[in-house]
Steps between C-alpha positions, in 0.01 A plus 500: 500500500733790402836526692567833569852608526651779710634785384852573616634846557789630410730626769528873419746780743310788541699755421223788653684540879874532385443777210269694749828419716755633257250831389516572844896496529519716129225777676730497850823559330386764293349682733808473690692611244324772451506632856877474523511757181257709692674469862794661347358818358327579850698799656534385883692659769667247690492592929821542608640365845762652749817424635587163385661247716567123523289266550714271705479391836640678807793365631549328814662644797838584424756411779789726605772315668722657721838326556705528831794603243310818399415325183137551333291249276148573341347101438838371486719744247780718690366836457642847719292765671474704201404212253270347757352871493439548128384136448222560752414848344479335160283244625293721718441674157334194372323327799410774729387209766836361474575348803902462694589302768891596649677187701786579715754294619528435887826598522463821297451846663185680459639782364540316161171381531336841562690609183343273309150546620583890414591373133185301461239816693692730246449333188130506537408158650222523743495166629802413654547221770754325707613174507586352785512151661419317832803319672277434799530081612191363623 
């Protein structure tokens, strides 16, 4: 009886999937290439937008404090009628929704008060409010 013997392969790496691979990379980045020539000889007029303004949120209520001394302070920086005034006119400018809140001592007249509520109306601020607190005991 003949003994047959068994043919061993040899281990071969097809090399078939990774130049079809690599083709396909040379044919995308010359087409590419190509387009980026022809994307810049294309006459295109570009809209144009309006008034530009920042992007950036509005602010949060800014509080006018009214001191029993006469003395004024917008979020904690001394500031006088006039200041307060053109600060809240700048700012207006910017945030039209801009919101003030004026604080008046207890012991301060309400003539100073009223002043400063003219300041804020005049400057362009639509929301204004009053601040006021509670010393009710239950």
């Amino acid at each position: 009886m003949a003994i047959r013997r068994e043919r061993t392969e040899e281990a071969t790496i097809n090399l078939t999937p990774m130049i079809d691979v690599v083709f396909l990379l040379v044919i995308f980045f010359m087409v590419g290439s190509k387009f980026s020539e022809a994307e810049s000889r294309i006459n295109v007029n570009v809209p144009s937008i309006g008034e530009m303004r920042s992007m950036t949120r509005v602010p949060d209520e800014r509080i006018v404090v009214v001191g029993n001394d006469g003395s004024l302070s917008l979020d904690d920086q001394a500031v006088t009628l006039e200041q307060l005034s053109e600060t809240l006119r700048a700012q207006h400018a910017n945030y039209p929704a801009l919101r003030v809140a004026v604080r008046g001592d207890g012991a301060s007249s309400f003539q100073q008060v009223a002043e400063v509520l003219h300041a804020v109306r005049s400057s362009g601020v639509e929301q204004v409010g009053l601040s006021a607190r509670s010393n009710m005991r239950r």
